[in-house]
C-alpha positions in Angstrom: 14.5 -16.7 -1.0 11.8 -15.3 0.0 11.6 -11.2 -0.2 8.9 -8.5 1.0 9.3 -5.6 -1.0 7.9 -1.9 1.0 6.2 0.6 -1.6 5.4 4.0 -0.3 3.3 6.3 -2.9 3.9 10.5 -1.6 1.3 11.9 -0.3 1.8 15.1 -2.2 0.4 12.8 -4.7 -3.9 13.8 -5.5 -6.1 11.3 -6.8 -5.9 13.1 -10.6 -2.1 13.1 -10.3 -1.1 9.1 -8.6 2.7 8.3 -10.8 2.2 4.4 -12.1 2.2 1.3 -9.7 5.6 -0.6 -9.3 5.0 -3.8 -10.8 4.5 -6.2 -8.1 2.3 -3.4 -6.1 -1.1 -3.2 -7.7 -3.3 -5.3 -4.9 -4.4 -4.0 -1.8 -2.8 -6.4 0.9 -2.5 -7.8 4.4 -0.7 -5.5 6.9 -0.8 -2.3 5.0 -1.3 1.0 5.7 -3.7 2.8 3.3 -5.8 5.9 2.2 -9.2 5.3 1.6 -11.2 8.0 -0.6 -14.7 8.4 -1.6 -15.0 8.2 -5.5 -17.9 10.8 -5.2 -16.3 13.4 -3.8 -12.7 12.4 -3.3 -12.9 12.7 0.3 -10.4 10.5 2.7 -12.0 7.8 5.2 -10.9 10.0 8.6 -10.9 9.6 11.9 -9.6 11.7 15.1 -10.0 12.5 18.9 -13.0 13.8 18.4 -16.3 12.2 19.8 -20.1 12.5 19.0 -22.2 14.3 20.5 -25.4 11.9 20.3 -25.6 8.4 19.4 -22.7 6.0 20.8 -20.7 9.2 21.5 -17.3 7.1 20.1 -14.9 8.7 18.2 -16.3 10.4 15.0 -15.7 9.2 11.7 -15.9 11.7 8.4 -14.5 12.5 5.6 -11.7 14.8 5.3 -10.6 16.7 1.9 -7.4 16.7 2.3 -4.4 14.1 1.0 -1.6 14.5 3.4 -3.1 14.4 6.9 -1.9 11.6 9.0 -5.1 11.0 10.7 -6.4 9.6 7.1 -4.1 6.3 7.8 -5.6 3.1 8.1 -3.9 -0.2 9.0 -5.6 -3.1 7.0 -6.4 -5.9 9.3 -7.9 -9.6 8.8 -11.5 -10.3 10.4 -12.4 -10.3 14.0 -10.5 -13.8 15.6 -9.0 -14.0 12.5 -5.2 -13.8 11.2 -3.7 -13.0 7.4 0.2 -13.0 6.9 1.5 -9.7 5.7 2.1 -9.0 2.3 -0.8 -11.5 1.1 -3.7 -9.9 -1.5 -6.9 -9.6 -0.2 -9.5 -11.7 -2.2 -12.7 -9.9 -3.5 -15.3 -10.4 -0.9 -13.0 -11.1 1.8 -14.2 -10.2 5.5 -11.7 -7.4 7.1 -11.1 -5.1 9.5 -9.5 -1.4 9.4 -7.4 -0.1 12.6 -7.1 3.8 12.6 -3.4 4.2 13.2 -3.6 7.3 15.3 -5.7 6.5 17.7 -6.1 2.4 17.6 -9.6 2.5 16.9 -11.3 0.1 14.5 -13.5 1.0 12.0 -17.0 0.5 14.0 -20.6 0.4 13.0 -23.9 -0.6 15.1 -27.7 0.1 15.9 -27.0 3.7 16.2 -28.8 7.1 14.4 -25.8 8.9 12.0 -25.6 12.7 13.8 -26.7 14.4 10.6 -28.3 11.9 8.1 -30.2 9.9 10.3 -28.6 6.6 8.6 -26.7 4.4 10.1 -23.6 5.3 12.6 -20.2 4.9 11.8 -17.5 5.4 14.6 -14.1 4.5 15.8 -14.0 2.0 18.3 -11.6 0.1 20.4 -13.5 -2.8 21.7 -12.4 -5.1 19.4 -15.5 -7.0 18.3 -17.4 -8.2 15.9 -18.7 -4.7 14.9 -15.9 -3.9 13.7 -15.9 -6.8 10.1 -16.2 -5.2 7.1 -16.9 -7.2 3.6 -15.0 -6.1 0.7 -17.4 -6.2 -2.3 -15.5 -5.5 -5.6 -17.0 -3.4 -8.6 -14.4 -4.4 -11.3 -15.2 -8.0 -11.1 -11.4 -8.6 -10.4 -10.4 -11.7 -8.1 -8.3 -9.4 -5.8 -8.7 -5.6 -4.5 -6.8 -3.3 -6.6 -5.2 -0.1 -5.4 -6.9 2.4 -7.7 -10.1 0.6 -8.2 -13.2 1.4 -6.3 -14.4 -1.3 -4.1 -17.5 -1.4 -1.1 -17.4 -2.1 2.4 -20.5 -3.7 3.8 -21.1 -3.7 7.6 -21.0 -7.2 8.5 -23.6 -7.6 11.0 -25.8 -4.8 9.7 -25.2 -5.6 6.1 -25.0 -1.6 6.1 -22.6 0.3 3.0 -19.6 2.5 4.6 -20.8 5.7 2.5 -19.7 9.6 2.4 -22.4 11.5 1.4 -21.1 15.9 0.3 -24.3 16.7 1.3 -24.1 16.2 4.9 -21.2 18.8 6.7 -20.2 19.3 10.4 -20.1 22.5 12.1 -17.6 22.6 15.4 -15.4 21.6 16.2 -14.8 19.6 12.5 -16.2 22.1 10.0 -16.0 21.3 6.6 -15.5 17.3 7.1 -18.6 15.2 5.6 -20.4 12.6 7.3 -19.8 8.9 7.3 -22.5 6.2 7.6 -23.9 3.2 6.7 -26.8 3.1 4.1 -28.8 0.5 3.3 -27.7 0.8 -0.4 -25.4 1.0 -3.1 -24.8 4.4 -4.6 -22.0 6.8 -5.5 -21.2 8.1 -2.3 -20.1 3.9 -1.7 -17.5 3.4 -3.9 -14.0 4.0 -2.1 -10.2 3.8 -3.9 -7.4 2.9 -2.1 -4.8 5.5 -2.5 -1.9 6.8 -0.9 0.0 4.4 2.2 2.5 1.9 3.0 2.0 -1.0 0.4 3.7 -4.3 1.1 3.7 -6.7 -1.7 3.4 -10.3 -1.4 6.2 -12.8 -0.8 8.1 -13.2 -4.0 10.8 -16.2 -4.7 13.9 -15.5 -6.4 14.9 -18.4 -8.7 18.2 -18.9 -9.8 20.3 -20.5 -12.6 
């Protein structure tokens, strides 16, 4: 028999404070629903129904300092035209995509000028193309992605790094949240952790005497 277990860490929970992984629950998988923060600065991967005001003018992407807003949630996806089964680990260097739950967007990047660093753009999109494939580049050297390690995202087609860089801050109508874009390079601000969400665990079999 095969069984799909549901593992759901609080989001009271901050990044110095996360209680122990159920065994079975470590890797990141197929068809959850996940927090993403910046290992710099601790800042979740955000999105909302807010637009730019230059470039694409799509819906904004920034970081956001806070744990426990729903807005933070992402639903973890398999690459443009392609399927994964729920529950199944995602290999290191896997090609996926990342669905804002709120608003059904996809994590987006193309040839577009970041409002406030000049890099590259990083929206929220619902066109559902190949802008919106994301490589999973693993710094542990682990097979899988593990919840609590930090892991990259490069841009498929730009070969771009997702990246949150503290120095860069919007004004109104999102004070306070940072800037995400894509940078040509590896750095700090590139490393994200998967944190707080909606975990399912692969398929287990029961065996019996």
């Amino acid at each position: 028999m095969k069984l799909i277990w549901l593992a759901f860490i609080p989001l009271a929970f901050a990044a110095s404070s996360v209680p122990p992984l159920e065994e079975g629950f470590q890797h990141v998988t197929c068809g959850s629903t996940i927090k993403l923060s910046n290992q710099a600065n601790q800042h979740r991967l955000h999105s909302h129904g807010v637009s730019y005001g230059s470039g694409s003018g799509q819906q904004s992407v920034t970081g956001f300092s806070s744990s426990d807003d729903a807005n933070s949630f992402w639903l973890l996806r398999a690459a443009f035209g392609k399927q994964c089964k729920r529950g199944d680990p995602v290999p290191c260097g896997s090609i996926i995509r990342l669905r804002h739950t709120n608003t059904n967007g996809y994590l987006h990047s193309h040839n577009h000028k970041s409002p406030l660093s000049s890099q590259q753009e990083v929206s929220c999109y619902d066109g559902n193309d190949t802008g919106d494939d994301w490589r999973v580049e693993c710094a542990s050297g682990s097979k899988f992605w593990l919840r609590e390690e930090p892991v990259q995202f490069v841009h498929v087609e730009s070969q771009a790094y997702l990246s949150c860089n503290g120095a860069h801050q919007f004004g109104h109508p999102i004070p306070g949240q940072l800037e995400v874009s894509g940078t040509k390079g590896s750095s700090k601000h590139t490393q994200w952790i998967a944190q707080e969400g909606v975990y399912f665990a692969a398929p287990i079999t029961e065996h019996h005497d």
